[in-house]
C-alpha positions in Angstrom: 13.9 -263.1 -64.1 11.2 -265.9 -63.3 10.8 -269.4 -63.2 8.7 -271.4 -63.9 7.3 -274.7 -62.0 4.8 -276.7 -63.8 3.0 -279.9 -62.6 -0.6 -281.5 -61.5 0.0 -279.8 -57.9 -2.4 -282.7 -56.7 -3.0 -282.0 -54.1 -0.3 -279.0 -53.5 1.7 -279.8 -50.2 4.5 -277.6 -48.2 6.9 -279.6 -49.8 6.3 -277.8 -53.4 6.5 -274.4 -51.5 9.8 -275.3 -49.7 11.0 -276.4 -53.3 10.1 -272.9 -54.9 11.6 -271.0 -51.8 14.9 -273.0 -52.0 15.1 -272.3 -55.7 14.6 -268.9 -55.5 17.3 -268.3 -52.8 19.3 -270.5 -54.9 19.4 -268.7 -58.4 18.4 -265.3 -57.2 14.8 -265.7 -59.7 12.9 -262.5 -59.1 9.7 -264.9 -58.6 8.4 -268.7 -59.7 4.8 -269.0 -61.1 3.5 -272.5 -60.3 1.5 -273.7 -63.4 -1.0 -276.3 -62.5 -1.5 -278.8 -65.4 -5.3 -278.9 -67.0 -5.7 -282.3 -68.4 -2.0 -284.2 -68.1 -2.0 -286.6 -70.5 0.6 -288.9 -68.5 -1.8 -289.1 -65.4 -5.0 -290.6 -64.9 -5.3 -290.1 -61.1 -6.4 -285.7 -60.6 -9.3 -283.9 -59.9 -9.9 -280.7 -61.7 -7.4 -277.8 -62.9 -9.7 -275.1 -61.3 -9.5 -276.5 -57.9 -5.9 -277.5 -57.9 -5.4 -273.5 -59.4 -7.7 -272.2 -56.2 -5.2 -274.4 -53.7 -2.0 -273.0 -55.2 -3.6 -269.3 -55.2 -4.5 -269.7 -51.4 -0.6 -270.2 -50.9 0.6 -267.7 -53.0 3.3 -265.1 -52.0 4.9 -262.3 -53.1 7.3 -264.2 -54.7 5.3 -267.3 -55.7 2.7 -266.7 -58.0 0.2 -269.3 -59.4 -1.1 -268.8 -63.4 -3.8 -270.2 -65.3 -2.7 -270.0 -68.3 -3.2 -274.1 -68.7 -6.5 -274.2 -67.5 -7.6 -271.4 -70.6 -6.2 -274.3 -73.1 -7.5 -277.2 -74.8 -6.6 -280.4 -73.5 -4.7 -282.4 -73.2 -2.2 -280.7 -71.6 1.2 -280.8 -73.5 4.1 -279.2 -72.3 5.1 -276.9 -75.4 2.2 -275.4 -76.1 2.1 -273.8 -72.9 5.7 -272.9 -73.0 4.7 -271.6 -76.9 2.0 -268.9 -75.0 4.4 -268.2 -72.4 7.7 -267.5 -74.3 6.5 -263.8 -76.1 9.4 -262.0 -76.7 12.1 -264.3 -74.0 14.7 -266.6 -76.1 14.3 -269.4 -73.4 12.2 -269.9 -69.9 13.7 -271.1 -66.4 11.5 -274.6 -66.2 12.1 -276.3 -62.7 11.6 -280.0 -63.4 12.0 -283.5 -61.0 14.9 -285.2 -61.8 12.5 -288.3 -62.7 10.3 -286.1 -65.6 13.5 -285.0 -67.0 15.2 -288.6 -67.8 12.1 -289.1 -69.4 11.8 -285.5 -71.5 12.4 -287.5 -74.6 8.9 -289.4 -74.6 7.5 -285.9 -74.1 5.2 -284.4 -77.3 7.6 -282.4 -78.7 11.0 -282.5 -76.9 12.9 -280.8 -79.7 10.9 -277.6 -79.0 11.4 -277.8 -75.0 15.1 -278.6 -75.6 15.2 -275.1 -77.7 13.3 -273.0 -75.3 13.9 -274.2 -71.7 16.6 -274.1 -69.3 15.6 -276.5 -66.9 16.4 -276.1 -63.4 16.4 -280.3 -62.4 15.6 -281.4 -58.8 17.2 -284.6 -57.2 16.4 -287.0 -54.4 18.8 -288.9 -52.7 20.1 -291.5 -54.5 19.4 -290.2 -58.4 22.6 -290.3 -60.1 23.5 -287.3 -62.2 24.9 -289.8 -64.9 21.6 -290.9 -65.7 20.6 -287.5 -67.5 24.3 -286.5 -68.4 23.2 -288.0 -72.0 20.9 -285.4 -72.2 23.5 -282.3 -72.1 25.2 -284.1 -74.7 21.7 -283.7 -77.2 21.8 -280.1 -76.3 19.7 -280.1 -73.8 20.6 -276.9 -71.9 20.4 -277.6 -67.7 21.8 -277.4 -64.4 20.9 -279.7 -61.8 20.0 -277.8 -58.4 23.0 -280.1 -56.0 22.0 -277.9 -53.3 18.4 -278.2 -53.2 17.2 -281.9 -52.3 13.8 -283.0 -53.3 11.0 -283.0 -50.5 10.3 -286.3 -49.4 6.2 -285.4 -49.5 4.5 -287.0 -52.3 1.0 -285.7 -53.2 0.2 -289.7 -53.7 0.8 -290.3 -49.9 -1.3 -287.2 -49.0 -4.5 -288.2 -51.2 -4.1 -291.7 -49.5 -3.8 -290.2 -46.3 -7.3 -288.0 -46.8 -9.1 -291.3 -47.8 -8.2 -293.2 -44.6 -9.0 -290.0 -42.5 -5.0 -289.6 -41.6 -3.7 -286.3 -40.3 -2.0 -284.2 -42.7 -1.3 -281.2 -41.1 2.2 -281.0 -41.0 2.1 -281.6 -44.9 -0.2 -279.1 -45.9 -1.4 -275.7 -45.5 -4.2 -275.2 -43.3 -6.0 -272.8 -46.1 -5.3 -276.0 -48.6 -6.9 -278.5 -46.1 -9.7 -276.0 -45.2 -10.5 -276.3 -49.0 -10.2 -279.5 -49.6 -13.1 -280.9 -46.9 -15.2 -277.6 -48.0 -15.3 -279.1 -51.3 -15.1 -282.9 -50.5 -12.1 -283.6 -52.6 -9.8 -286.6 -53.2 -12.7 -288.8 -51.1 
């Protein structure tokens, strides 16, 4: 069984890779396939898919995968068209979400669909309180929220910041990642 993790990945940082690891130990997935977002149509701040999907594939694993299957659509971005594409002959897809994204999944295009065909796998930080999506099992909504697994404290806002004003970031990304990033001048 997979899982899997969708989001702009912008840049991608150890803290998504921890996350994946912990939720594969977790709930025993066979693998999670990070799907890097084309053209999000909640964000204006990115640069483009293809380079985000080259980072992620320089981290892959043997149990982290990266797909493209976002990049091959037409923008913007939504949500359940990928998971549309993806589903083939599964019922429902393991869809590891922030705890944040998921209080919000009801301004997402098409939230009716996602709440038929995702189990989502939610992720907390310290300090979210569970009643704040409880509402949301009650509509049917069909999740667990990973208690065990805490959210990284890395954001990939801090780590573009960082790169502008010349900071180190080596203890927050991959040295492949960082090698790639000043080869290609990004997020400058």
């Amino acid at each position: 069984m997979e899982c899997y993790f969708f989001g702009t990945f912008n840049p991608p940082h150890k803290g998504h890779i921890e996350l994946a690891k912990k939720v594969l130990d977790e709930f025993n997935f066979e693998k999670i396939i990070f799907v890097p977002s084309n053209v999000p149509p909640h964000k204006s701040e990115f640069i483009e898919g293809f380079h985000r999907f080259n980072m992620l594939k320089l981290i892959e694993e043997e149990k982290i995968k990266v797909s493209d299957i976002e990049l091959k659509m037409d923008i913007p971005s939504y949500t359940y068209k990928t998971v549309e594409k993806l589903l083939g002959d599964n019922k429902k897809l393991n869809f590891i979400i922030g705890f944040d994204a998921f209080k919000n999944i009801e301004t997402w295009k098409n939230p009716e669909y996602l709440k038929e065909k995702l189990h989502f796998i939610v992720l907390k930080r310290r300090g979210d309180k569970k009643e704040e999506i409880e509402k949301l099992k009650l509509k049917g909504y069909d999740f667990i929220i990973a208690d065990n697994i805490d959210m990284v404290d890395v954001s990939s806002t801090e780590i573009r910041k960082k790169i502008q004003n010349n900071e180190n970031i080596d203890n927050l990304i991959d040295g492949k990642v960082k090698r790639y990033i000043e080869e290609n001048g990004l997020y400058r």
